[in-house]
VOFI-812304 format. One line per field, with one value per residue (C-alpha): residue in three letters; x, y, z; chain. Coordinates in steps of 0.1 Angstrom, whole numbers, plus 5000, padded with zeros to 4 digits. Last residue first. Layout:
BEGIN
residuo: (Ala, ...)
u: (X, ...)
v: (Y, ...)
w: (Z, ...)
cadena: (A, ...)
***
This chain:
BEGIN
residuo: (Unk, Unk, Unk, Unk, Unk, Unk, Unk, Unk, Unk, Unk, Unk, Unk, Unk, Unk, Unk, Unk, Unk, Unk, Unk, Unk, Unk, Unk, Unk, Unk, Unk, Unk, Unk, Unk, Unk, Unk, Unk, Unk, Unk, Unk, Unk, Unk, Unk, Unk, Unk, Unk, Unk, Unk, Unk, Unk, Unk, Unk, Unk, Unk, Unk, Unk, Unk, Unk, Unk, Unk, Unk, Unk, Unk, Unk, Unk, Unk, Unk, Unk, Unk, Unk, Unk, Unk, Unk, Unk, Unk, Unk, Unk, Unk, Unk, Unk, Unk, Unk, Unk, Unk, Unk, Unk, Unk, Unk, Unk, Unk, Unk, Unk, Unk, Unk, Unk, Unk, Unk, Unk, Unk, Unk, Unk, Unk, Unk, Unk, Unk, Unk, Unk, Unk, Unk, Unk, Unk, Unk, Unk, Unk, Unk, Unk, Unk, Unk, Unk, Unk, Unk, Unk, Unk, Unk, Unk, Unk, Unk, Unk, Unk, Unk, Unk, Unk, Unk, Unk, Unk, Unk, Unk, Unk, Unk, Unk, Unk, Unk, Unk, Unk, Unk, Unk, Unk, Unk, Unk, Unk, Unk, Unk, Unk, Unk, Unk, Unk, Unk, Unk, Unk, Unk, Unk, Unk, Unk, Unk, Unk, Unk, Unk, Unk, Unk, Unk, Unk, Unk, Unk, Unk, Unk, Unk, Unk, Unk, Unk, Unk, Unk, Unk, Unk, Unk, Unk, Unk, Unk, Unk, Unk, Unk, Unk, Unk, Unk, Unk, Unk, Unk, Unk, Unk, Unk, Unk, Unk, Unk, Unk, Unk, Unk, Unk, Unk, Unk, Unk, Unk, Unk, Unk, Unk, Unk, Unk, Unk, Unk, Unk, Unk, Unk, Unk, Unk, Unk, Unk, Unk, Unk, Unk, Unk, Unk, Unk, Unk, Unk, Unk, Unk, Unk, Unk, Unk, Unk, Unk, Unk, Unk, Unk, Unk, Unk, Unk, Unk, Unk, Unk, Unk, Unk, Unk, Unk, Unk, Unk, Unk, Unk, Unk, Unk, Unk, Unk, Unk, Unk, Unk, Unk, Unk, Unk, Unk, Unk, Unk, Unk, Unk, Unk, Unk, Unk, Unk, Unk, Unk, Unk, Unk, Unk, Unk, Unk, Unk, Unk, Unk, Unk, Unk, Unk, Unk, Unk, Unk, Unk, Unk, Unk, Unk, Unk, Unk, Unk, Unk, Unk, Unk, Unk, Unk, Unk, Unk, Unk, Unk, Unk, Unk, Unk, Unk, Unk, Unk, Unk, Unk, Unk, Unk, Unk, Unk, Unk, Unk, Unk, Unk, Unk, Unk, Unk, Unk, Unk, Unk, Unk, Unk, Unk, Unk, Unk, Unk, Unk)
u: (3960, 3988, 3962, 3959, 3927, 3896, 3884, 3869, 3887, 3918, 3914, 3902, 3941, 3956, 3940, 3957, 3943, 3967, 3995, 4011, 4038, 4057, 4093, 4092, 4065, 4085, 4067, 4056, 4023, 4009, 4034, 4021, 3985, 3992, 4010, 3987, 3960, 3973, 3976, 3941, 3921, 3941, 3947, 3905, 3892, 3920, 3931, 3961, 3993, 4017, 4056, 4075, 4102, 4108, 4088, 4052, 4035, 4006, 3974, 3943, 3917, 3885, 3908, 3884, 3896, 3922, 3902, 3916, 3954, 3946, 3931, 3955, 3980, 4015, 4045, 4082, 4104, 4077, 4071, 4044, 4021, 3990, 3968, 3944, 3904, 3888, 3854, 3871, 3849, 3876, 3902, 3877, 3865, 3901, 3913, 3883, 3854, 3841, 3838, 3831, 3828, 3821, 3844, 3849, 3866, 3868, 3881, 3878, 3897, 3886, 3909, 3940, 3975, 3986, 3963, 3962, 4003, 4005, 3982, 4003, 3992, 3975, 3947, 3942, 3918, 3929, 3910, 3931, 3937, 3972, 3986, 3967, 3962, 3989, 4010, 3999, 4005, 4042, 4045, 4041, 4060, 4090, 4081, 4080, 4114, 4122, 4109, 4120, 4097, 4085, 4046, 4047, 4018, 3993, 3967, 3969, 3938, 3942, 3910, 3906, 3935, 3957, 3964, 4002, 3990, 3991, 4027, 4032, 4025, 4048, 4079, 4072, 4070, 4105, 4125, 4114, 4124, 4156, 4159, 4178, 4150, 4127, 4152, 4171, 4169, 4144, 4170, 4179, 4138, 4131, 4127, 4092, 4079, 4105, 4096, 4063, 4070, 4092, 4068, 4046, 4010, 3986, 3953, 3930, 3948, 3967, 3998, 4003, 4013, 4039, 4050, 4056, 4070, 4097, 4103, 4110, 4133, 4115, 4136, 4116, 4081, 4065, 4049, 4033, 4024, 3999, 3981, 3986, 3954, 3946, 3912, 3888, 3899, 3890, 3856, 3847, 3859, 3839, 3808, 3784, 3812, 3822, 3792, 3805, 3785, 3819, 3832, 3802, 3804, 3774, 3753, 3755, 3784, 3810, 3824, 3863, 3892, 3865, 3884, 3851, 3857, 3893, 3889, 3867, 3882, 3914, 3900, 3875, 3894, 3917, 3947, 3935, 3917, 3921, 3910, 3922, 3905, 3920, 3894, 3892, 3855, 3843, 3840, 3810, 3802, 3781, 3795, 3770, 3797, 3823, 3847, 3812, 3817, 3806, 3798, 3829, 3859, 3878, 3852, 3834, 3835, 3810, 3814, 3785, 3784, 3751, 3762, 3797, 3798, 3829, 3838, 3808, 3789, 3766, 3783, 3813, 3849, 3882, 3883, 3857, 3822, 3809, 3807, 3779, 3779, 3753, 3754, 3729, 3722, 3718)
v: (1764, 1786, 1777, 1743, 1726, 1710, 1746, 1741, 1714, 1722, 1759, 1740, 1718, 1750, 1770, 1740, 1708, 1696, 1674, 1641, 1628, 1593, 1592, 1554, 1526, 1490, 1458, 1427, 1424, 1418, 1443, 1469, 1467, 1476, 1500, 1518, 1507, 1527, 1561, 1555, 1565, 1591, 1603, 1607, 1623, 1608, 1617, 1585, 1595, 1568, 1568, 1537, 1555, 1568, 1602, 1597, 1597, 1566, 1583, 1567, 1586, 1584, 1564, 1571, 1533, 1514, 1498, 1519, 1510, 1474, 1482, 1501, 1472, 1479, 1483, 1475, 1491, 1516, 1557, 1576, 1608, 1610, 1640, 1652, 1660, 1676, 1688, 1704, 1733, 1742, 1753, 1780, 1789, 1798, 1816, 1836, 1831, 1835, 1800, 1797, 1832, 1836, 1846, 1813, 1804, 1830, 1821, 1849, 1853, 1876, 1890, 1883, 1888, 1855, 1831, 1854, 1852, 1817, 1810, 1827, 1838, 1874, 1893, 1923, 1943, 1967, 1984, 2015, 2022, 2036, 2015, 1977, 1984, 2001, 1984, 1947, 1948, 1971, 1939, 1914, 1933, 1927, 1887, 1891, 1910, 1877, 1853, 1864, 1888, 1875, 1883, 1902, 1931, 1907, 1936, 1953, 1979, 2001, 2020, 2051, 2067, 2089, 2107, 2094, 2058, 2043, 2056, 2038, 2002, 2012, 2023, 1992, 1973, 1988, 1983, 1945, 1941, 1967, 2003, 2018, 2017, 2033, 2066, 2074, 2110, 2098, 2067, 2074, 2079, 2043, 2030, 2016, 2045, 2071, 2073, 2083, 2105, 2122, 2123, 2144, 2128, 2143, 2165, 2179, 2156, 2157, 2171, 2140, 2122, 2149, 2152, 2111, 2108, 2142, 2122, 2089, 2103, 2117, 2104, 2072, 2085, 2057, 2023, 2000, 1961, 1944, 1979, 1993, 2014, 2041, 2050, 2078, 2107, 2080, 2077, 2115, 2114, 2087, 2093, 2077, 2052, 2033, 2045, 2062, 2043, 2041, 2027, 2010, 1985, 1980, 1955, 1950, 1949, 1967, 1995, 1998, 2019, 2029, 2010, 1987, 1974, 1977, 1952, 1928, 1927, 1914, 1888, 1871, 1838, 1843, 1829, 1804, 1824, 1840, 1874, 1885, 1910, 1932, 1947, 1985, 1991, 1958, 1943, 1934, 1902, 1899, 1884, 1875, 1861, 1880, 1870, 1864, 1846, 1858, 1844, 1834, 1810, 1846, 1850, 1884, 1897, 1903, 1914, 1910, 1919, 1917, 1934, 1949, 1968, 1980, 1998, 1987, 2005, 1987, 1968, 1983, 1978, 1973, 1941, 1931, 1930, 1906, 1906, 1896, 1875, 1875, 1848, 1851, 1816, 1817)
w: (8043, 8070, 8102, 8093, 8087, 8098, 8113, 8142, 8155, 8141, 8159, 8191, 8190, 8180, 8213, 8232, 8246, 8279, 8272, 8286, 8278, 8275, 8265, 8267, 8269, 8259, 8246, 8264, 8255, 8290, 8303, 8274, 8282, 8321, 8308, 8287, 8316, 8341, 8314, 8299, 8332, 8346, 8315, 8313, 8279, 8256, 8220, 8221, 8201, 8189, 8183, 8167, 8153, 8118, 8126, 8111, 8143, 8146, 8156, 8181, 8193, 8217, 8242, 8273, 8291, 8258, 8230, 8211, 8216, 8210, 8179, 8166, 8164, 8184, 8164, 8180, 8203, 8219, 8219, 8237, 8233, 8255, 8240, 8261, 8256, 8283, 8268, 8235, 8247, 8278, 8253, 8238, 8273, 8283, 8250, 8260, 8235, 8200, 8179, 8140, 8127, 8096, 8064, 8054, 8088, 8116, 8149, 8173, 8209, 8236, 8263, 8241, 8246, 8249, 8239, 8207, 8207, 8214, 8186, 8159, 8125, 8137, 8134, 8163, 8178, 8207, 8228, 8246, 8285, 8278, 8300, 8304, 8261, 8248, 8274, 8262, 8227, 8241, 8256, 8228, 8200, 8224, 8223, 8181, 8189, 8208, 8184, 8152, 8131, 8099, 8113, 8140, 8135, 8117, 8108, 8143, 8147, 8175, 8195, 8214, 8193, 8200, 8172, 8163, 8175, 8141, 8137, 8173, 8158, 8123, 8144, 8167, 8130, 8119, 8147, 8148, 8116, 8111, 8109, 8082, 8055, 8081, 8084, 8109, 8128, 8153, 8160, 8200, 8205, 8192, 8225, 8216, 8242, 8234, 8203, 8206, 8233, 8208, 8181, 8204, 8206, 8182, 8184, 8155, 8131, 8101, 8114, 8136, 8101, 8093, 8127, 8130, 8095, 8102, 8138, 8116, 8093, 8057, 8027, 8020, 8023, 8039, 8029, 8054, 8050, 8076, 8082, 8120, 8119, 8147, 8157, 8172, 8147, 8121, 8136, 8127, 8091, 8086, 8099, 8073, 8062, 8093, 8114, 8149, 8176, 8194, 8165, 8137, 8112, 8090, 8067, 8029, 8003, 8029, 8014, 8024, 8041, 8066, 8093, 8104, 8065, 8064, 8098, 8082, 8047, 8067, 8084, 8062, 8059, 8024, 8046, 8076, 8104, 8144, 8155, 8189, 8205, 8233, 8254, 8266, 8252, 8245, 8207, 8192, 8166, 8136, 8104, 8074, 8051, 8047, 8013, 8003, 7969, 7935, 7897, 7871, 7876, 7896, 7919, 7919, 7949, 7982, 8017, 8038, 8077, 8094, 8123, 8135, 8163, 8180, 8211, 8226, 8250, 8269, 8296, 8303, 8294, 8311, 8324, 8295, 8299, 8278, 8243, 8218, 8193, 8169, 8140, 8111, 8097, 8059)
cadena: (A, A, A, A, A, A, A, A, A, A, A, A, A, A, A, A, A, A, A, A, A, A, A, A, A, A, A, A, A, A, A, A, A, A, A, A, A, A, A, A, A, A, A, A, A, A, A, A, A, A, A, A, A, A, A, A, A, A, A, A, A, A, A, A, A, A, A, A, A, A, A, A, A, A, A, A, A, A, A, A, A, A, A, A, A, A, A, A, A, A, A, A, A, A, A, A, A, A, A, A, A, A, A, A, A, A, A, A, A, A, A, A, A, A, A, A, A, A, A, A, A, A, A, A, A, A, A, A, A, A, A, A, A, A, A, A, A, A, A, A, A, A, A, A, A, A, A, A, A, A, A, A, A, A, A, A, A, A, A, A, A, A, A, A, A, A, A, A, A, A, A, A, A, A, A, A, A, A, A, A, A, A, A, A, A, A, A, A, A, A, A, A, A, A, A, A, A, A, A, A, A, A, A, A, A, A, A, A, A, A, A, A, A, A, A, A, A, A, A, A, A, A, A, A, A, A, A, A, A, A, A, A, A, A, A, A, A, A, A, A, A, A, A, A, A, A, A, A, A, A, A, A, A, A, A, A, A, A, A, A, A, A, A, A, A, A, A, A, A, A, A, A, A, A, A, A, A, A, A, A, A, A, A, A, A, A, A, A, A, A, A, A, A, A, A, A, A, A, A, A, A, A, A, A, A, A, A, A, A, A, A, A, A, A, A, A, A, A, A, A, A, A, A, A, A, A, A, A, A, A)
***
């Protein structure tokens, strides 16, 4: 077994030294349901800079989960340990979960309490707590503090959830998928309070999610974990610059053109035929520079139409694919 050790640089808010989290030598192991065990974490060692947002990337069943309840204290990790600010996970736990707030990916609250009587009742069980109506005010919930959560709607609800995890004020936020089923623009809202907890309030944040845009967004760091390793750890930049310049040329024509022809084309290191009724083709390419001139060049000497031709840049999906072989929702 190959033990990965990723380490993090210094963030725009961190410093060198002092991690906010440490994770090393991570196990997790259960039994598997056609007999004998599988690591759901397999040997996971990574740190995470004080004041950094993280963004963990993985297919469904990769890892992610267990590995945040597991630096949480909200599980025993088979072998190897999780620290926060050099607070161990399960030898200090009362002590690191004064340092952290959890935003779990599903929530359930006492159903007659409105959300200032939640917000007092959770502060309550700390040694310090943010006023429920600063809370409130700050997701612009502060006009509903006598609803309750059943009356709010999606978006309403997670921002209620995000600053229910920040009732202590944490150090550090955990966000298990905090948009998911939210439509675009209160997943966009969701976005910059992400981004005011942390450029604001000064406070790391680690956080899985489902959507690339929103790691390449909001993330200093991104992690793809696969199998319950960790594949590739880098910034969304350095992740899209290891495809080594690959582009994707996209074109339609009249009529069929033969593969081979298409291949053969200057830094052509791909060649796919789009399922979409219409003659459509997408060329991988290192060079567009080169294979663009010649595309056309190819098509007057076979006499057949380019149209609707773009070009596009490799994305954090395209180095997801790449690393994992799969789609993110397998």
């Amino acid at each position: 077994m190959t033990t990965q050790t990723i380490t993090a640089p210094i963030s725009p808010h961190g410093e060198a030294g002092s991690p906010a989290v440490r994770v090393e030598h991570l196990v997790k192991t259960y039994p598997h349901p056609d007999g004998g065990t599988f690591n759901a974490v397999d040997d996971l060692s990574f740190t995470v800079a004080t004041g950094e947002v993280l963004g963990i990337l993985g297919p469904n069943g990769a890892g992610k989960s267990t590995t945040l309840e597991i630096i949480e204290g909200l599980q025993r990790p088979t072998s190897g340990s999780t620290s926060v600010f050099g607070l161990d996970s399960i030898a200090d736990n009362a002590a690191m979960k004064t340092r952290i707030g959890v935003q779990l990916q599903a929530s359930s609250y006492f159903a007659y309490l409105t959300l200032e009587e939640l917000l007092t009742l959770f502060g309550s069980f700390y040694p310090k707590a943010i006023p429920a109506e600063e809370l409130l005010d700050k997701v612009g919930l502060l006009g509903k503090r006598k609803a309750l959560v059943g009356q709010l709607s999606g978006g309403q609800a997670q921002r209620f959830s995000i600053v229910a995890a920040m009732v202590n004020d944490p150090d550090i936020v955990f966000l298990d998928e905090p948009t998911t089923g939210l439509d675009p623009q209160a997943r966009r809202n969701l976005w910059e309070l992400v981004r005011s907890i942390n450029d604001e309030d000064g406070k790391t944040v680690v956080l899985t999610t489902h959507y690339m845009e929103e790691a390449e967004e909001l993330s200093h760091r991104v992690a793809i974990i696969d199998a319950g390793r960790i594949q590739a750890l880098d910034t969304p930049v350095g992740l899209i610059g290891s495809l080594a310049g690959d582009h994707a040329v996209s074109f339609s024509a009249h009529r069929a053109i033969e593969d081979d022809g298409l291949e053969a084309l200057p830094a052509v290191t791909g060649v796919r035929a789009k399922a979409n009724g219409v003659h459509s083709y997408e060329l991988s390419t290192s060079s567009p520079r080169d294979t663009v001139p010649a595309l056309f060049q190819m098509a007057s000497v076979r006499r057949f139409e380019v149209a609707d031709l773009t070009v596009h840049a490799p994305t954090l999906e395209d180095v997801f694919l790449n690393v994992t072989g799969r789609s993110l929702r397998d």
